[in-house]
C-alpha positions as CSV (number, residue, x, y, z in Angstrom):
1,X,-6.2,-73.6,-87.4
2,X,-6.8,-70.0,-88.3
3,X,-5.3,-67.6,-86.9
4,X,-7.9,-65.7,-84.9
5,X,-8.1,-69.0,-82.9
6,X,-4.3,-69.2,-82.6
7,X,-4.6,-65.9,-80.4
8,X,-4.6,-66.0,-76.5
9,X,-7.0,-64.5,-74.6
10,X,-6.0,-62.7,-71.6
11,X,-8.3,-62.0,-68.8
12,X,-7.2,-59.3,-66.2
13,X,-8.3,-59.6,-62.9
14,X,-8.3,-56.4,-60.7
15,X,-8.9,-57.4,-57.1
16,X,-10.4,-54.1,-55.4
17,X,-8.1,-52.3,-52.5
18,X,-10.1,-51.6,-49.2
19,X,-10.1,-48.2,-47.5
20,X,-8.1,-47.5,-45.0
21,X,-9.2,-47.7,-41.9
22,X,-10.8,-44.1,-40.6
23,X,-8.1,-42.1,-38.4
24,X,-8.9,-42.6,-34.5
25,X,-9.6,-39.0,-32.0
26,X,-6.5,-39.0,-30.2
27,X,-5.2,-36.0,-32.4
28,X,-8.0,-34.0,-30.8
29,X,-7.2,-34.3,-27.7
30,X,-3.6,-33.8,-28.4
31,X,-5.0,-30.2,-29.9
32,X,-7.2,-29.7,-26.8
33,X,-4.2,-30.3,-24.7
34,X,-1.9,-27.8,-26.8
35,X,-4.8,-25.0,-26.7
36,X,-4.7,-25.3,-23.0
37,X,-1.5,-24.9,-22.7
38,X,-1.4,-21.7,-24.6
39,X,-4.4,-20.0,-23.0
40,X,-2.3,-20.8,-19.9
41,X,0.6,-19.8,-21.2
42,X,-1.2,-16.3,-22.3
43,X,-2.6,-16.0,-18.9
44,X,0.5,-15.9,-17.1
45,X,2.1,-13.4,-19.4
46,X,-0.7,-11.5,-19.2
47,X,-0.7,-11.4,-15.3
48,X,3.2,-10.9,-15.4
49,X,2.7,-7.9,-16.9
50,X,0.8,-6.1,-14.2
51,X,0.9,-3.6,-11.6
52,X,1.7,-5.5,-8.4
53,X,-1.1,-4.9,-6.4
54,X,-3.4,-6.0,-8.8
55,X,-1.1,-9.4,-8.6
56,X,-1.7,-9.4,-4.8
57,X,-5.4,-9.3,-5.8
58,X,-5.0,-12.4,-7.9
59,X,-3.2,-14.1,-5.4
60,X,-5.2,-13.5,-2.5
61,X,-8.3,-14.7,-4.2
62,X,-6.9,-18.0,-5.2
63,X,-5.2,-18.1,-1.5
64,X,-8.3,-18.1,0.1
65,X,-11.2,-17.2,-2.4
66,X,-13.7,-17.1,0.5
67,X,-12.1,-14.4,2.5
68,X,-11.6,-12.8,-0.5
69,X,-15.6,-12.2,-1.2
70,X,-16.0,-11.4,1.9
71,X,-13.3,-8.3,2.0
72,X,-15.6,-7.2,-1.3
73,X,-19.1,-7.7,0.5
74,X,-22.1,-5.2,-1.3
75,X,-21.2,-6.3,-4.4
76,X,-18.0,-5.0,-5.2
77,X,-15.9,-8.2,-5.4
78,X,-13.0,-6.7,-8.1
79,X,-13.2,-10.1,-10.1
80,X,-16.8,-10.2,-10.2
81,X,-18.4,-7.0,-10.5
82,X,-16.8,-5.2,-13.3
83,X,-14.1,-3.3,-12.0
84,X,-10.9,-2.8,-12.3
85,X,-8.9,-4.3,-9.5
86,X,-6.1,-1.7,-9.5
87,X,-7.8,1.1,-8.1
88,X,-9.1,-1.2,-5.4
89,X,-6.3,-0.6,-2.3
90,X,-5.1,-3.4,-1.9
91,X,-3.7,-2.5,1.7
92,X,-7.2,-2.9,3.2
93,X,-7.4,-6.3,2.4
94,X,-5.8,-8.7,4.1
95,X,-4.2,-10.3,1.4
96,X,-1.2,-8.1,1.7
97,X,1.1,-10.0,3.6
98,X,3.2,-9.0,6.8
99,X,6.7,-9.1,4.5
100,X,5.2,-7.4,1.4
101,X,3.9,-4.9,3.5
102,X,7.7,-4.3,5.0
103,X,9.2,-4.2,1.8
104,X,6.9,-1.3,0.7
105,X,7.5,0.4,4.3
106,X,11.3,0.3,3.6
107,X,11.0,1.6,0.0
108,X,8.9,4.6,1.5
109,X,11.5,4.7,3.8
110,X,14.6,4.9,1.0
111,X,12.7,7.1,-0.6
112,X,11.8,9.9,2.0
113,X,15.3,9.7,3.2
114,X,16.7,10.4,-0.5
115,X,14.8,13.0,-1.0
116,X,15.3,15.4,2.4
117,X,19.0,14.7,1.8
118,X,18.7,15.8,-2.2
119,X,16.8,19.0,-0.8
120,X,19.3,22.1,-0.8
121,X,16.9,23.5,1.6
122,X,15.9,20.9,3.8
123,X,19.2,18.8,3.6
124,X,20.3,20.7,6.4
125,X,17.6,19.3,8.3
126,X,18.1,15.3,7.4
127,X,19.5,14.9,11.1
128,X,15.9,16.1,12.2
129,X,14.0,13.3,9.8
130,X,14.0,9.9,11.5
131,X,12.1,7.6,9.0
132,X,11.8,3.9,10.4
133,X,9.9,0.9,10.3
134,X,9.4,-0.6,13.4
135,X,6.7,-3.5,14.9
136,X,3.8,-0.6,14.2
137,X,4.8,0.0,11.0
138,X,6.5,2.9,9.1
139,X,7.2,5.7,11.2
140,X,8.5,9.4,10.1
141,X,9.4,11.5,12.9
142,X,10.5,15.4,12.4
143,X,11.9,16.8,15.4
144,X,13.1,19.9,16.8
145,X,16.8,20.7,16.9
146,X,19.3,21.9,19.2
147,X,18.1,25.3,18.3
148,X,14.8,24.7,18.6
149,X,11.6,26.6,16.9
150,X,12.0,25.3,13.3
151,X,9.0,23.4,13.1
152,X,7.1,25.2,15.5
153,X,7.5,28.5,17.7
154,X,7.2,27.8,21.5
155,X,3.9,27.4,22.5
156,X,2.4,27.8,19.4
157,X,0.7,24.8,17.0
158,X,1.1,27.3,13.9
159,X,3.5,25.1,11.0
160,X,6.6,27.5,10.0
161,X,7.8,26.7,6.5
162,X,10.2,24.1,7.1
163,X,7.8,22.2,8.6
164,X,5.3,22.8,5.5
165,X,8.0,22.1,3.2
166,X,8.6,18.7,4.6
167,X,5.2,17.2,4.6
168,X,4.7,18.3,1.3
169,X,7.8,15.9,0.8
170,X,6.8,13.5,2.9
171,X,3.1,13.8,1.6
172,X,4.3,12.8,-2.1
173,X,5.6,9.7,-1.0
174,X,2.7,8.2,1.0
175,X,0.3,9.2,-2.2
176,X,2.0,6.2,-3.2
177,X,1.4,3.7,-0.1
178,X,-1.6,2.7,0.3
179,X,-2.8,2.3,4.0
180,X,-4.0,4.5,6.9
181,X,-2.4,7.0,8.2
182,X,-1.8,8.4,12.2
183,X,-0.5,11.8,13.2
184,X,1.1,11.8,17.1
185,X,2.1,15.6,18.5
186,X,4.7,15.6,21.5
187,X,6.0,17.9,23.5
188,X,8.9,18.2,25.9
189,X,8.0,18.1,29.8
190,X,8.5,22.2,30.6
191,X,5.1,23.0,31.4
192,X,2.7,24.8,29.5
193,X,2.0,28.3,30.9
194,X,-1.9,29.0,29.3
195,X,-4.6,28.6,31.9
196,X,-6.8,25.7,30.4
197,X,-4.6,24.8,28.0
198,X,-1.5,22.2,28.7
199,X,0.5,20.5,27.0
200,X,-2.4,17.6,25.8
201,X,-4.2,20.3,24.2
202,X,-1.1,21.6,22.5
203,X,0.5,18.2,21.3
204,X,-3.0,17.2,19.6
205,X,-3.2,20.8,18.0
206,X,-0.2,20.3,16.4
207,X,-1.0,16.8,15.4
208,X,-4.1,18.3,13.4
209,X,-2.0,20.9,12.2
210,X,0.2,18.2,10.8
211,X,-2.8,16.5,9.9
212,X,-4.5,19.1,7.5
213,X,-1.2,20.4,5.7
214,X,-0.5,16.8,4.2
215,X,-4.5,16.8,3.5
216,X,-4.2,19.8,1.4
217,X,-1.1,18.3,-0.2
218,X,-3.2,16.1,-1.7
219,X,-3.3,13.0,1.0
220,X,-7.0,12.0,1.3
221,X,-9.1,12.7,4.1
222,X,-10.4,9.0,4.2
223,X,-6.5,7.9,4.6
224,X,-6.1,9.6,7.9
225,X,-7.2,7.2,11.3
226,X,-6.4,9.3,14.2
227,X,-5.0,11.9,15.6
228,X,-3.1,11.7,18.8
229,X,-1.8,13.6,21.3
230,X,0.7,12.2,23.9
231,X,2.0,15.3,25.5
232,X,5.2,14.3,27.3
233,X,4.1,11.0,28.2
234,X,6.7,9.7,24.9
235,X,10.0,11.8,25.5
236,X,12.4,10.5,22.7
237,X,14.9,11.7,25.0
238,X,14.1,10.1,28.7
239,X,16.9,11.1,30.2
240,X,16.7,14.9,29.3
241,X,13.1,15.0,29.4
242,X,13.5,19.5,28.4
243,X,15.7,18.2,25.1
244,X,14.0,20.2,22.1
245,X,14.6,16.6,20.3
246,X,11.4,15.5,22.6
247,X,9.4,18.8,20.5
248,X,8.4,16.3,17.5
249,X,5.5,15.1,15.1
250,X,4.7,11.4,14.1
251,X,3.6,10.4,11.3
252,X,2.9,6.5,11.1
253,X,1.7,4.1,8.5
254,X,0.4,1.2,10.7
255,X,0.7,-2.4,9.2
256,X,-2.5,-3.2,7.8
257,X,-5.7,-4.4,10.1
258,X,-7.4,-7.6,10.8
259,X,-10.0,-7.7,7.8
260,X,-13.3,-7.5,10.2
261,X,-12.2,-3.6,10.6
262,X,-10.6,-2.8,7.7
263,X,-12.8,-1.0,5.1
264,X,-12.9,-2.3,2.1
265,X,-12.2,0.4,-0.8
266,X,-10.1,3.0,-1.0
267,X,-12.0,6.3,-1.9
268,X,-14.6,5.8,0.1
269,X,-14.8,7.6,3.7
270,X,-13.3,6.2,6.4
271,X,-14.4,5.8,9.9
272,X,-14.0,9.4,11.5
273,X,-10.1,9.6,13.3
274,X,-10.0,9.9,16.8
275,X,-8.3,12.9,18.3
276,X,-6.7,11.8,21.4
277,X,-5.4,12.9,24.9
278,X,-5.8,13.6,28.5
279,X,-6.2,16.5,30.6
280,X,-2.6,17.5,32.3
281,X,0.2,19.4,32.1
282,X,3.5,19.9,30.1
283,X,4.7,22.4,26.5
């Protein structure tokens, strides 16, 4: 035999290797998933980090989106038409509730009181100052003291400087709380001695007096509501109704309206205040 027939022959057989099989779409749904959970994630930093009235805003739409549009009728819904919700006031919506409305009154409150006492001036005067917030809402009342005539002379409706120095105070802080604004004049019951002119007339003159210092202190005209005067129909001292502590002015931040009167941006006019009182008698 030779020897070429003496060799083997090998055969190689290569058997072929499918593919695998093609990967299935549940990784993109796990990716769709994780994006939505940043974007959320984003959006709540994002809203974290703002002022809170423009928060209020956010809530109150989602609370009740429909009331929402219609506190922004004419176009001017914040989240539709372009602007930007925080210099909307947020105080003539409704969306500001009872509490957060208390908890600003009460801040304005800390406030005003910290500041008359810190006043080497007017500290003296901090047992004048009541600042409260009662069921109407926040209330500032500067009264005349035992020695009366430090607001105002007798008779007169003319501010002296204490009384100009303290709603310039008092002026700073409402800048800062948004909502309307009333002015009340009182007097104490000893009769007013003019002919035609009583203690009604006198009250509400002071009122206005009040009135257009803190609106040249830079309080907006729109902010202001009314203008009252009670006379001495309110003695803050009943029982002594000739106490110089009944002499006083009122200035009150009422808790905000129902949302059919309210109007609906801050800047724009408000209805025209109402300048109140009777025809009678009293200083």
């Amino acid at each position: 035999m030779s020897a070429s027939s003496s060799k083997r022959i090998v055969v190689v057989r290569r058997k072929g290797r499918g593919h695998a099989a093609h990967h299935g779409g549940s990784w993109k749904v796990a990716y769709a998933d994780f994006v939505t959970a940043m974007m959320a994630f984003f959006m709540v930093m994002w809203i974290m980090g703002m002022d809170q009235s423009v928060k209020d805003m956010v809530q109150g739409y989602f609370s009740n989106p429909v009331g929402f549009k219609k506190s922004f009728s004419g176009g001017t819904n914040a989240l539709s038409a372009g602007n930007f919700i925080s210099n909307l006031d947020v105080a003539r919506t409704t969306f500001l509730s009872r509490r957060e409305q208390e908890e600003s009154f009460n801040d304005a409150a800390d406030e005003i009181r910290g500041l008359v006492a810190s006043d080497s001036p007017l500290g003296a005067l901090a047992a004048q100052v009541e600042v409260v917030v009662t069921e109407e809402g926040l209330r500032v009342e500067l009264m005349e003291g035992a020695e009366g005539a430090i607001f105002f002379d007798v008779s007169s409706s003319a501010l002296k400087p204490a009384l100009r120095q303290m709603l310039g105070l008092i002026g700073g802080v409402l800048r800062e709380v948004p909502g309307e604004v009333v002015l009340e004049g009182h007097t104490d019951a000893l009769p007013y001695g003019g002919a035609g002119f009583s203690n009604w007339e006198l009250s509400v003159d002071r009122a206005n007096a009040a009135r257009r210092e803190l609106e040249a202190g830079g309080l907006g005209p729109w902010r202001f509501a009314e203008v009252r005067g009670y006379a001495e129909r309110r003695l803050k001292v009943p029982e002594d109704p000739l106490d110089p502590h009944n002499r006083r002015i009122s200035v009150l931040l009422p808790f905000a309206r129902s949302e059919e009167s309210a109007p609906a941006v801050s800047g724009a006019p408000a209805p025209a205040g109402r300048v109140t009182g009777s025809p009678a008698g009293g200083r």
